[in-house]
ZADO-1210 file (C-alpha; in nm, 4 decimals, padded with zeros to 6 digits):
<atoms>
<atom x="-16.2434" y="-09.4552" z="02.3116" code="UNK" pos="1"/>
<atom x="-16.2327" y="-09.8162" z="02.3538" code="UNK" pos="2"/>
<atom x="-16.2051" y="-10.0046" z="02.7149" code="UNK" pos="3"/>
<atom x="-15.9369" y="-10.2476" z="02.6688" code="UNK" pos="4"/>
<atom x="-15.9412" y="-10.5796" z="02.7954" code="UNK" pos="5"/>
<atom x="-15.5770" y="-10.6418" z="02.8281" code="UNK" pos="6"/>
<atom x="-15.5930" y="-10.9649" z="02.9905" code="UNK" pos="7"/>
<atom x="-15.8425" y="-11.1201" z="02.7513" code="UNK" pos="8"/>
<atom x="-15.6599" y="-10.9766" z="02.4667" code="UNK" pos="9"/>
<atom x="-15.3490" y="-11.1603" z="02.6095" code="UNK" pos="10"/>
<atom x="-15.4956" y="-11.5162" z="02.6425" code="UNK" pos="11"/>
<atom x="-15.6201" y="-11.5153" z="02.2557" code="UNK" pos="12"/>
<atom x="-15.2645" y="-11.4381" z="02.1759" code="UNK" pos="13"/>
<atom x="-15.1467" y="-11.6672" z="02.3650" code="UNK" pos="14"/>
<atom x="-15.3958" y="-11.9517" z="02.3431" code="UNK" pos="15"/>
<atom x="-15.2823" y="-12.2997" z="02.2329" code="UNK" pos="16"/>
<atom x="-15.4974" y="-12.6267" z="02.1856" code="UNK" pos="17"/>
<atom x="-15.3176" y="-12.9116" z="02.3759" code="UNK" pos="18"/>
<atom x="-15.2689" y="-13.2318" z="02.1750" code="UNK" pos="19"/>
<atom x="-15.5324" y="-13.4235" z="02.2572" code="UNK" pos="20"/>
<atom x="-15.3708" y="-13.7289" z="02.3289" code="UNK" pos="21"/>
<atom x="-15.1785" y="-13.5749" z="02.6196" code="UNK" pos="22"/>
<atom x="-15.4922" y="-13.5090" z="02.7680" code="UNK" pos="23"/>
<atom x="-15.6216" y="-13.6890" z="03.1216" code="UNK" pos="24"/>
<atom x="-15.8003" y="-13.7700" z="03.3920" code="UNK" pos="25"/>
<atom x="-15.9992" y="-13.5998" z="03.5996" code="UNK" pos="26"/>
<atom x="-16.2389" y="-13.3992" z="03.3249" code="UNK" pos="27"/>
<atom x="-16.4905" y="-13.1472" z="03.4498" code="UNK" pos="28"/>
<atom x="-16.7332" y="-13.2808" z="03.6124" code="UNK" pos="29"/>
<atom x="-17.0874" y="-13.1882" z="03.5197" code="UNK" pos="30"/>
<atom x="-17.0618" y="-12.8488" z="03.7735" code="UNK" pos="31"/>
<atom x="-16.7628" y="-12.7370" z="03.5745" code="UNK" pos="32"/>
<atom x="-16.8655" y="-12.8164" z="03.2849" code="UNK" pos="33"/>
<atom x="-17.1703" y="-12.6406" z="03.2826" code="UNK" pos="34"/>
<atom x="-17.0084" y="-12.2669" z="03.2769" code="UNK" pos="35"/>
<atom x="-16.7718" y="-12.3769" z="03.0043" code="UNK" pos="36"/>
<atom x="-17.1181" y="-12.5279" z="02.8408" code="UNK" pos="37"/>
<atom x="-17.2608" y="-12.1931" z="02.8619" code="UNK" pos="38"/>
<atom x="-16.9830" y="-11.9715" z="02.7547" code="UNK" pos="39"/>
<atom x="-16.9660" y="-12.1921" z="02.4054" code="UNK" pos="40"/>
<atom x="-17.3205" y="-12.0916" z="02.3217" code="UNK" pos="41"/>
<atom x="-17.2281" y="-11.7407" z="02.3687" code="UNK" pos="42"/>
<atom x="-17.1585" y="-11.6768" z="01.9842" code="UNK" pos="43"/>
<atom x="-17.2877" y="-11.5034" z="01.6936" code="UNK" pos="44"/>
<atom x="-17.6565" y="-11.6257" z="01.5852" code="UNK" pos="45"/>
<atom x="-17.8208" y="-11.4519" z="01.3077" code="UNK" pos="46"/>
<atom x="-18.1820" y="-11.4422" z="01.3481" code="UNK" pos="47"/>
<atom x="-18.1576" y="-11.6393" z="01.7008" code="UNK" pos="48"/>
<atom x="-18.1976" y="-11.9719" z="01.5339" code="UNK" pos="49"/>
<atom x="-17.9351" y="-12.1594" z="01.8033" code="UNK" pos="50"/>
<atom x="-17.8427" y="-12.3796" z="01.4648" code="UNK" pos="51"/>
<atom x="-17.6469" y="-12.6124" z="01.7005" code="UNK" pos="52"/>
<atom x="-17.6771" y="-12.8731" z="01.9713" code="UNK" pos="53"/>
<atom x="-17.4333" y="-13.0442" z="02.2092" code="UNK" pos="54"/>
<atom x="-17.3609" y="-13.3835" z="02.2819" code="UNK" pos="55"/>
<atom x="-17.1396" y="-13.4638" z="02.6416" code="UNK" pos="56"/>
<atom x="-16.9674" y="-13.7534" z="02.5531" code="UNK" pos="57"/>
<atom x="-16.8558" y="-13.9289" z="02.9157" code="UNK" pos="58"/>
<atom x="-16.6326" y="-14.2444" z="03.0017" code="UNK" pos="59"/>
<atom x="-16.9084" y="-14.4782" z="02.8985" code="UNK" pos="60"/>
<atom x="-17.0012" y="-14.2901" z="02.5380" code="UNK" pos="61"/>
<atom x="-16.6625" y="-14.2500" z="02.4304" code="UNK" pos="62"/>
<atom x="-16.5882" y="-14.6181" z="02.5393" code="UNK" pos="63"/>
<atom x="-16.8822" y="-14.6997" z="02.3170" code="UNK" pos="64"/>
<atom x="-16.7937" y="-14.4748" z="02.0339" code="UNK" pos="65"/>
<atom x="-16.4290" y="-14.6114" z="02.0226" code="UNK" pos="66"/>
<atom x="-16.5568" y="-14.9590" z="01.9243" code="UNK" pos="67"/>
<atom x="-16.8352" y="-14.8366" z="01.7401" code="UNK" pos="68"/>
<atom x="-16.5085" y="-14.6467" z="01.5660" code="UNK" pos="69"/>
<atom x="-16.3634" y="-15.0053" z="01.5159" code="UNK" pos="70"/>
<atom x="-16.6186" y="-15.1527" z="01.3593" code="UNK" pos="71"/>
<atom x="-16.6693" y="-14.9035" z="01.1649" code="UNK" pos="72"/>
<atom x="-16.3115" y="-14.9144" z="01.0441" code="UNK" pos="73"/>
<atom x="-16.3044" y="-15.2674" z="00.9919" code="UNK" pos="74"/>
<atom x="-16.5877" y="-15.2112" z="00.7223" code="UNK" pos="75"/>
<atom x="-16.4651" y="-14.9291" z="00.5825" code="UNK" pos="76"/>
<atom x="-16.1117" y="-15.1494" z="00.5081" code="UNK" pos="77"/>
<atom x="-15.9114" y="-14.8044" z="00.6731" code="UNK" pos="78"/>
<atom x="-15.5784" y="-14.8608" z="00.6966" code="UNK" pos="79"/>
<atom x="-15.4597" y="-14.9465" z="01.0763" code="UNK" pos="80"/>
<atom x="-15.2937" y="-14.6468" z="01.1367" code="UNK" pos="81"/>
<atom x="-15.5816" y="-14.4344" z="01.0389" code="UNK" pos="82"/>
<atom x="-15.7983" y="-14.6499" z="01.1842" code="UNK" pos="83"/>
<atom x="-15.5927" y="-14.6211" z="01.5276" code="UNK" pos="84"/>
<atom x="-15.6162" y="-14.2461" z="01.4965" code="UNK" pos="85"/>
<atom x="-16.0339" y="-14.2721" z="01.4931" code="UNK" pos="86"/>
<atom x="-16.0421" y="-14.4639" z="01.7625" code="UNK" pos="87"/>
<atom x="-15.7551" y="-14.3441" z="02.0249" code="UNK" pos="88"/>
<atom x="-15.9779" y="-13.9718" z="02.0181" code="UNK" pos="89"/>
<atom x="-16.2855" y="-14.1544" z="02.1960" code="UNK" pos="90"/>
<atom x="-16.0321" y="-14.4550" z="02.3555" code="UNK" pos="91"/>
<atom x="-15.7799" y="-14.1968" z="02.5107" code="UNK" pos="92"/>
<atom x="-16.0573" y="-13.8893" z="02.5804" code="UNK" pos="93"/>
<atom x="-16.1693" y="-13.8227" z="02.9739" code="UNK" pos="94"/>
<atom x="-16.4247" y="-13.5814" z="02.8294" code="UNK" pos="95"/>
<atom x="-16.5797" y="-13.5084" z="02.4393" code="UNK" pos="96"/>
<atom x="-16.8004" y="-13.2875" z="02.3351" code="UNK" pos="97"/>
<atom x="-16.9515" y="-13.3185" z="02.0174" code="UNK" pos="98"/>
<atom x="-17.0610" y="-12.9777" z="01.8539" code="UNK" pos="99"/>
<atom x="-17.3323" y="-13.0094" z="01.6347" code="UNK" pos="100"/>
<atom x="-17.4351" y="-12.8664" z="01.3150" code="UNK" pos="101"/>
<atom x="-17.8510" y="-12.8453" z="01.3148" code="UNK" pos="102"/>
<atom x="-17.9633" y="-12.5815" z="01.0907" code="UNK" pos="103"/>
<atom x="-18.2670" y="-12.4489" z="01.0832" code="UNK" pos="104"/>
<atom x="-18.4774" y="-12.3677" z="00.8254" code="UNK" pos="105"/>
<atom x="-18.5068" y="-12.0078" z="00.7209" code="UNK" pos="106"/>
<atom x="-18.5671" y="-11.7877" z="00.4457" code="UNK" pos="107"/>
<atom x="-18.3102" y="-11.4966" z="00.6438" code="UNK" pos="108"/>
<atom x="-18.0333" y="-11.6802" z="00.7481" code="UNK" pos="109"/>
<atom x="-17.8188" y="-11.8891" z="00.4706" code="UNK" pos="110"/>
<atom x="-17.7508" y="-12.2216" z="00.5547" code="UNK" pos="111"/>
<atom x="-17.3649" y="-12.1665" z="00.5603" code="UNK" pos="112"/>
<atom x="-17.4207" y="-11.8789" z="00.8329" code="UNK" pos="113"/>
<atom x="-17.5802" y="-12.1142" z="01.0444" code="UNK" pos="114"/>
<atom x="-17.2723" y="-12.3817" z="00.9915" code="UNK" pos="115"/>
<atom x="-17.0434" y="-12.0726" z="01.0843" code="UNK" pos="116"/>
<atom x="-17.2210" y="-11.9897" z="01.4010" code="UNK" pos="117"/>
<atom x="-17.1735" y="-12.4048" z="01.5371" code="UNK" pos="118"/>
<atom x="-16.8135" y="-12.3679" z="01.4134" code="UNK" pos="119"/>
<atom x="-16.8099" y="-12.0588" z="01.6452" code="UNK" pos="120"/>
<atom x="-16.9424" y="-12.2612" z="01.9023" code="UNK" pos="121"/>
<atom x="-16.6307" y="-12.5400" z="01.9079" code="UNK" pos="122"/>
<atom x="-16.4383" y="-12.2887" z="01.9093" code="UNK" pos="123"/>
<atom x="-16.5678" y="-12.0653" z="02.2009" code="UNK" pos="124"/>
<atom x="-16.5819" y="-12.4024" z="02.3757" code="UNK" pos="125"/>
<atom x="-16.2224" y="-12.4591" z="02.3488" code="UNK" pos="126"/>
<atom x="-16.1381" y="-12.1330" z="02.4449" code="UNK" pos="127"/>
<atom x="-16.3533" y="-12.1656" z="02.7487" code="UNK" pos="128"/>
<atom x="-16.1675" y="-12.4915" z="02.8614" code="UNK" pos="129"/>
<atom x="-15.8763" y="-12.3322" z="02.8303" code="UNK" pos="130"/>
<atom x="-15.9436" y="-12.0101" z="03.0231" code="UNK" pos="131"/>
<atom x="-16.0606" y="-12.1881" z="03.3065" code="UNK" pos="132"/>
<atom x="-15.7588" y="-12.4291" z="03.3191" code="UNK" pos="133"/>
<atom x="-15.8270" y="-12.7525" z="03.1611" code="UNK" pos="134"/>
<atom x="-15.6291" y="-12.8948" z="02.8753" code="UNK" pos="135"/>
<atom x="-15.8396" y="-12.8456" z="02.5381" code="UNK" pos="136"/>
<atom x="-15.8550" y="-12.9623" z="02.1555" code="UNK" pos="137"/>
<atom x="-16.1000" y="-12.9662" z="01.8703" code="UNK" pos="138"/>
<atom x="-16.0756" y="-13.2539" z="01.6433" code="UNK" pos="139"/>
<atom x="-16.2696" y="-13.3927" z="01.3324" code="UNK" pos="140"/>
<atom x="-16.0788" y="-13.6766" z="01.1750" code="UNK" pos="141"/>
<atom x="-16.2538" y="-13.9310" z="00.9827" code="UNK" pos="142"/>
<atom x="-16.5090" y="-14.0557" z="01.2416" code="UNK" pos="143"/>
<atom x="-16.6589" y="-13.6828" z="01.2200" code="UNK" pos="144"/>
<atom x="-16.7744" y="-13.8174" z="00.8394" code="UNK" pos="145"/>
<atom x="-16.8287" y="-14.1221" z="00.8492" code="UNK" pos="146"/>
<atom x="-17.2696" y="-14.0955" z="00.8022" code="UNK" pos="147"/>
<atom x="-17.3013" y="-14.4787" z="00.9365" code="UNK" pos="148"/>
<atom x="-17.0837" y="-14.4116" z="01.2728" code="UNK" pos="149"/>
<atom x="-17.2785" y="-14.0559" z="01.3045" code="UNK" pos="150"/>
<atom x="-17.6119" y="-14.1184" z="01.2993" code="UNK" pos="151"/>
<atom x="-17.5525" y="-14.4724" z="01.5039" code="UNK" pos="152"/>
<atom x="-17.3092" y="-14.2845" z="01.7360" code="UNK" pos="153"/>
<atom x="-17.4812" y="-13.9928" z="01.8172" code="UNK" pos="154"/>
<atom x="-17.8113" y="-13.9920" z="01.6437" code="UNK" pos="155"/>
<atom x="-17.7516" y="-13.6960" z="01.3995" code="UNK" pos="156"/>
<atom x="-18.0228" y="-13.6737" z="01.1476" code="UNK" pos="157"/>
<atom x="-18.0575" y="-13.5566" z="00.7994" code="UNK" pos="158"/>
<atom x="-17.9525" y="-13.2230" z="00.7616" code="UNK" pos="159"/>
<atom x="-17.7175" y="-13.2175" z="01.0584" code="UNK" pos="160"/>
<atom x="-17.3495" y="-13.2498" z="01.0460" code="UNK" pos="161"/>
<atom x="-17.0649" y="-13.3028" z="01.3149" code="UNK" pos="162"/>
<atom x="-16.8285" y="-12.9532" z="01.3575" code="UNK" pos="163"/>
<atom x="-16.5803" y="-13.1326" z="01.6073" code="UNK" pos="164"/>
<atom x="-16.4928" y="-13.2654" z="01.8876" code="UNK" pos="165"/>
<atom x="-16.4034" y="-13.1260" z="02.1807" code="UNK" pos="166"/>
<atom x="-16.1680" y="-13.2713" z="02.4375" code="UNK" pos="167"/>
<atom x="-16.1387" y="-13.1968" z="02.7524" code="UNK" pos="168"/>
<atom x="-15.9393" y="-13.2717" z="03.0449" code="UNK" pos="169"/>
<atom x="-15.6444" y="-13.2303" z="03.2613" code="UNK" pos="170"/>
<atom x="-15.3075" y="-13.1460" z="03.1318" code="UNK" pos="171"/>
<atom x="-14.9879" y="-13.1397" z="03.2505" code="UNK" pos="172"/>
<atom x="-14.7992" y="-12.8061" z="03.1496" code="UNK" pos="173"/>
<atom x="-14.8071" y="-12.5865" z="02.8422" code="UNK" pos="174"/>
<atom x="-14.8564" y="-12.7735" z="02.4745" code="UNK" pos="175"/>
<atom x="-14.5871" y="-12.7321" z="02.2325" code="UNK" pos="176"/>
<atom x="-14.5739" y="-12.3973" z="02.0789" code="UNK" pos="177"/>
<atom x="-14.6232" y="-12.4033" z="01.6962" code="UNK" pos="178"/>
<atom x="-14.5434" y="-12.1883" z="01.3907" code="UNK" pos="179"/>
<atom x="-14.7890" y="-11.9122" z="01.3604" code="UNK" pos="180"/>
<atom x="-14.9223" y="-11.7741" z="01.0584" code="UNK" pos="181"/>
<atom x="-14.7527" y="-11.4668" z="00.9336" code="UNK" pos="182"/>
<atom x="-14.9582" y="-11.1425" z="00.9399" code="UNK" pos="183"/>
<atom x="-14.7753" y="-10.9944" z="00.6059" code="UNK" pos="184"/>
<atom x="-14.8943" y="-11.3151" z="00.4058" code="UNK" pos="185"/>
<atom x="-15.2683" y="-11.3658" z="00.5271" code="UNK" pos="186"/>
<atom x="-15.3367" y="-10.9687" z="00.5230" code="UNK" pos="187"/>
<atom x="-15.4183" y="-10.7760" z="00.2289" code="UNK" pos="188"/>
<atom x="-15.5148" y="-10.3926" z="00.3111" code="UNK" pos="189"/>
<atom x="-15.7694" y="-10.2300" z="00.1349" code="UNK" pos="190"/>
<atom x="-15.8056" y="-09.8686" z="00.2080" code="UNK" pos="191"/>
<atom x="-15.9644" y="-09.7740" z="-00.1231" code="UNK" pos="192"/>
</atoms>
C-alpha cells in the first residue's frame, strides 16, 4: 500500500511558474539558495554521469549578459521587440540560473537521456523555488541559442547546450492561472 504524500501531491497540482518579469528584489541569497541548489540535482541520472552543471547568474552577470544580449542583437539584425525580450530576462532578473547541458561520454547512457536528466534538473529547480516561497520561471528564448552569446556569456563548450534559465526572486501574490491541458486529449490507455 502506498504512503501518500498529500501535501506534495497538492503543490504539483497546484504549481504555477510566475512570469518572470513580475519577478523582484530581494533573490536568495547564497544560504537560500544553496538548498534549492541541492534539491535541483536531485533527479534521475542514468549511470551517475551528473550530465549537467550550474551557472548562478547574480546582479553583476546578468547586468553583463543583458548587454552582451544587445550586442548580440544588434549583429544578429533581431527585430527590437525580440531583441527587447532577450535582453529584459537578464536586465529585469534579481537571480538566474543557467542549467546546463554537459553530457558525458558513454557507451550506456544515450546522449538524449543525459539532455533529459538537465531538463529534469530546471525543472526540479523551479519547483524548489517555488516550494520554498520565491517567485520562479524557466525561460529559453533566443539568447539560450545564440552559440556566439553562449560560449562568450557563460563559457559553454562544444558539446554543451543551455536547458534554461531559471529566475528567481520575490513575488508579489499568486501568477495568473492558465488553461491546463486536458487529460482526455494527452492520454491514450493501453491495457492490451
Amino acid at each position: 500500500m502506498p504512503a501518500p504524500n498529500p501535501a506534495a501531491l497538492d503543490f504539483l497540482m497546484t504549481r504555477r511558474s510566475h512570469p518572470a518579469r513580475t519577478l523582484a528584489a530581494p533573490a536568495p541569497d547564497r544560504a537560500a539558495l544553496a538548498p534549492l541548489l541541492t534539491a535541483a540535482l536531485r533527479v534521475p541520472d542514468h549511470g551517475k554521469l551528473e550530465p549537467w552543471r550550474l551557472v548562478v547568474l547574480e546582479r553583476r552577470a546578468l547586468d553583463r549578459l543583458a548587454a552582451l544580449a544587445a550586442s548580440r542583437a544588434a549583429a544578429l539584425g533581431l527585430a527590437p521587440d525580440r531583441a527587447a525580450k532577450g535582453i529584459s530576462q537578464f536586465a529585469e532578473s534579481p537571480l538566474a540560473v543557467a542549467v546546463v547541458s554537459a553530457p558525458v561520454v558513454s557507451d550506456k547512457v544515450p546522449l538524449v537521456e543525459q539532455v533529459h536528466s538537465a531538463a529534469c534538473v530546471a525543472l526540479s529547480l523551479t519547483n524548489a523555488a517555488l516550494a520554498a516561497g520565491w517567485g520562479a520561471a524557466w525561460l529559453t528564448g533566443w539568447p539560450a541559442y545564440d552559440r556566439p552569446f553562449l560560449a562568450e556569456g557563460l563559457a559553454l563548450t562544444e558539446g554543451e547546450s543551455l536547458v534554461g534559465f531559471v529566475h528567481v526572486g520575490s513575488a508579489d501574490g499568486a501568477p495568473p492561472e492558465r488553461p491546463r491541458p486536458d487529460l482526455a486529449t494527452r492520454v491514450r490507455w493501453d491495457a492490451a
